[in-house]
Phi, psi and omega in degrees: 000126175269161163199129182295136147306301172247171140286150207200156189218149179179176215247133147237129184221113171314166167269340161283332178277015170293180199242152195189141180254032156224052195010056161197156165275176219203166181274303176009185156296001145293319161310304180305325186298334197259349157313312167316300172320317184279342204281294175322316204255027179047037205269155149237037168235100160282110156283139155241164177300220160261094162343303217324208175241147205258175162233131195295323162309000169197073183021039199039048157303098189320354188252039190212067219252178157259352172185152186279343171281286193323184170213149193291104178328312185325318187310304197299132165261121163315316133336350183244318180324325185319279213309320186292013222009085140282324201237148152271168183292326194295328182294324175260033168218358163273006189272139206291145184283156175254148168296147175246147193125319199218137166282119183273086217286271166023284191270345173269337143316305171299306169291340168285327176289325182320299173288333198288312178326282149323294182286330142314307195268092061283284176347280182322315180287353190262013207043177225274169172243151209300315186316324195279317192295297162307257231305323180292300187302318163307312169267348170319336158289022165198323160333278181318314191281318191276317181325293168336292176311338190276294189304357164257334175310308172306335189263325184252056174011085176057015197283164167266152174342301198278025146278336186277147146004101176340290172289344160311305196267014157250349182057051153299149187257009158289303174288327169298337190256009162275315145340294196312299177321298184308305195253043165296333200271341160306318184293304195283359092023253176317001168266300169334284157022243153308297173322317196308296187297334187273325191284340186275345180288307171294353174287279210303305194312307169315308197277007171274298176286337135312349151287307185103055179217129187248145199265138188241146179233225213186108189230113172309141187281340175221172163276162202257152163314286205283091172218154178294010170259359150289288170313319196274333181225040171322337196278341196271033188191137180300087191250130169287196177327310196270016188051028198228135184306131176274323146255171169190164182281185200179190171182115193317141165327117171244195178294348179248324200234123177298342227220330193075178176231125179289097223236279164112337166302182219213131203264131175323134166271059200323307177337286169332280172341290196302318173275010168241027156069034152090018264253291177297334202262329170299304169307308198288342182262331170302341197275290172330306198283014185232024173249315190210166199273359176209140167238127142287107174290130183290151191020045187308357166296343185261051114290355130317277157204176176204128202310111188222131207238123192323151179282346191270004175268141199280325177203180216261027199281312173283057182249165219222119150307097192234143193271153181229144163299076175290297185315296164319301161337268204276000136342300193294299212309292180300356159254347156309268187238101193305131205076354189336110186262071176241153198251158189238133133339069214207040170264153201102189202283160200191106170285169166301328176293327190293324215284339191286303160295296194286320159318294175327288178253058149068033202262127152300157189260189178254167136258134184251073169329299234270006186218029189244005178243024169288182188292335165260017141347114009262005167286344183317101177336324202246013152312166357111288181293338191270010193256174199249140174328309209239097189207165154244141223228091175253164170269333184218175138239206174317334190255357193256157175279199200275149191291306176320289204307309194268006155258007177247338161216026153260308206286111170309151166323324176271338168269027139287334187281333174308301179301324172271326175312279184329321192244339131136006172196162186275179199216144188292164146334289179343309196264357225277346179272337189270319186292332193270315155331307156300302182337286197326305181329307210283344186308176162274342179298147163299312156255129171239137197228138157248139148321110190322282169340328163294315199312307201284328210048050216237151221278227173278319183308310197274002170307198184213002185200139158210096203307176161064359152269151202230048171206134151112345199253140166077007174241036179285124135214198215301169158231179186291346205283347171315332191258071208241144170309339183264318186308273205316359186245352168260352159305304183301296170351311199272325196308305203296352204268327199254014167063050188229022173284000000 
């Protein structure tokens, strides 16, 4: 059972938008710096995306992932490969400079493998080290399988799995170890990695928890078809003959969309689960809670039920409402693990069964300001008066646009007038982010989170997502001169008025 203890505020920044002079952000001294920052401005929360490793083929979108365990190479700061002599300094100044403000993912992906490269075989020559050897071992129920998938993904040249070799895409275990033979040094490549990304994440982490910043993360509810946690675990997911969905997820015509959205994951067999004691779903939130100290679950209603559609459909309209062992579920999940600190995704349209479940087990929901000055004002859920202690409290998220952005080109006349009715005067542009940032402050919620950019007041140019778009999304980030000493002191100043230091 959660209950938030204190009241507490905190930033959400992704770690690719830290400003970084290797054009992406990194576990590096930006990260460290900007712990300090949070630390300084009395925040006691980081939120972040999902680690996992992204694909260029679906605009590196953290929620699009090849396995639900690994974490993203992209990630690893070369700055730290330095300190550790993985890399030389020379090596790691020969990298090219980036324009700053936006991610070039493309050229930063060619040039970061450059480097990676380089430090894997200085890694190999210095032989292997007892830390690396406990980490393969420790992680080997996930480990083992995705290195592989990635050295087969490379060897059948990017094809997806249920494409490869019969026996390949069955895991006959004769044709994997010949395989196996052939790409070692691709696999130990890719372990490396990982080992790299995990020692610099508990590093960056430790020194998060010496600040007094607890890391909040993010766990999408499915998976993408081509990943290693399907191949690897075809029976726990609806699949035909042919290892391939038969269904797939979605989520039915609302009020944004006439058509719904085909979302196009490959769907849970709960049953399967339930009779392997939810077993993969046990592991994957234990593998989290040793990343961060809190997850927000993504679309916690289809642990409830979920939208579910023939794989043969163009969109989601013709879908079927099929129910999940929720009660059961996280029943198991919370005598595993007592406290389950997770927050529920429970934005949208929200039956009595999902509001039933997230009661039962004490789970907080989300809040949007930014969606709280609509026609049904002053009943409106996401007012400010209407909200309940165990909730989190955004002004926007990942997916909303920038508070300026959306006051300058969503926001109707009439939900401006609403929104100065409420704070009781009109408010500049300018200003406009600092007024909804107090509201949030001054709430009853427990936790409140802002989007660095709201912090910053920064326009539309600067969102980080715009859903159901394919251009553009996921390469806003911060620069350095953003991290000024007056901002952590007008932050701090409103945390402490509103008793959230």
């Amino acid at each position: 059972m959660m209950r938030f203890k204190k009241r507490g505020s905190g930033i959400l920044l992704h770690i690719t938008s830290l400003p970084s002079p290797y054009g992406i952000g990194d576990l590096g001294p930006s990260a460290h710096l900007f712990a300090r920052f949070l630390n300084e401005a009395k925040q006691s929360f980081w939120q972040i995306l999902p680690l996992n490793p992204t694909k260029p083929s679906f605009q590196n979108s953290p929620y699009h992932s090849f396995s639900s365990f690994a974490s993203n190479p992209l990630l690893i700061s070369p700055e730290l490969l330095i300190q550790d002599g993985l890399l030389e300094k020379s090596e790691g100044e020969s990298f090219p400079s980036y324009p700053k403000g936006r991610i070039d993912y493309h050229s930063v992906i060619t040039d970061k493998k450059k480097l990676f490269y380089l430090a894997y075989e200085r890694f190999k020559n210095k032989g292997q080290e007892l830390e690396y050897e406990r980490f393969c071992s420790e992680n080997s129920y996930w480990l083992d399988d995705f290195a592989l998938f990635m050295a087969l993904k490379s060897y059948f040249k990017g094809q997806i799995w249920c494409e490869w070799p019969q026996d390949i895409r069955d895991r006959k275990p004769e044709a994997l170890q010949t395989l196996k033979k052939q790409l070692h040094d691709k696999i130990e490549m890719e372990k490396f990695l990982q080992y790299i990304f995990f020692h610099q994440w508990f590093t960056l982490k430790g020194y998060c928890k010496q600040h007094g910043i607890k890391i909040f993360g993010d766990i999408p509810i499915y998976v993408v078809y081509d990943s290693v946690d399907v191949w690897k675990n075809p029976e726990i997911f609806k699949l035909d003959h042919e290892k391939r969905p038969y269904v797939v997820a979605g989520v039915p015509p609302d009020y944004f969309s006439e058509t719904g959205q085909l979302w196009g994951n490959p769907v849970y067999s709960w049953d399967v689960l339930r009779e392997r004691g939810y077993e993969w779903w046990v592991q994957r939130i234990k593998h989290n809670l040793k990343l961060y100290d809190f997850v927000r679950v993504d679309h916690f209603r289809g642990f409830v039920a979920y939208w579910e559609v023939l794989a043969t459909e163009k969109n989601s309209i013709n879908g079927n409402w099929i129910e999940a062992p929720a009660m059961d579920f996280f029943g198991h999940l919370t005598k595993e693990l007592p406290g389950l600190p997770i927050i529920a995704e429970d934005l949208g349209t929200i039956t009595p069964d999902v509001k039933e479940v997230m009661q039962h087990f004490d789970f907080p929901g989300m809040k949007v300001l930014l969606f709280a000055f609509s026609e049904d004002f002053p009943t409106n859920p996401y007012i400010p008066h209407n909200l309940v202690k165990n909730c989190v409290l955004y002004t926007g998220t990942h997916d909303n646009n920038t508070i300026k952005g959306w006051f300058q080109k969503e926001a109707t006349p009439e939900i401006k007038k609403r929104l100065f009715d409420y704070v009781g005067r009109e408010v500049m542009v300018d200003e406009i982010h600092w007024e909804l940032i107090r509201l949030a402050m001054m709430s009853v919620a427990g936790m409140v989170i802002f989007p660095m950019q709201d912090i910053l007041g920064l326009g539309e140019e600067s969102r980080m997502n715009r859903p159901a778009t394919n251009k553009g999304n996921w390469e806003w980030q911060l620069l350095p001169e953003h991290l000024e000493s007056s901002l952590a002191e007008r932050l701090k100043k409103m945390t402490e008025i509103y008793g959230r230091a």
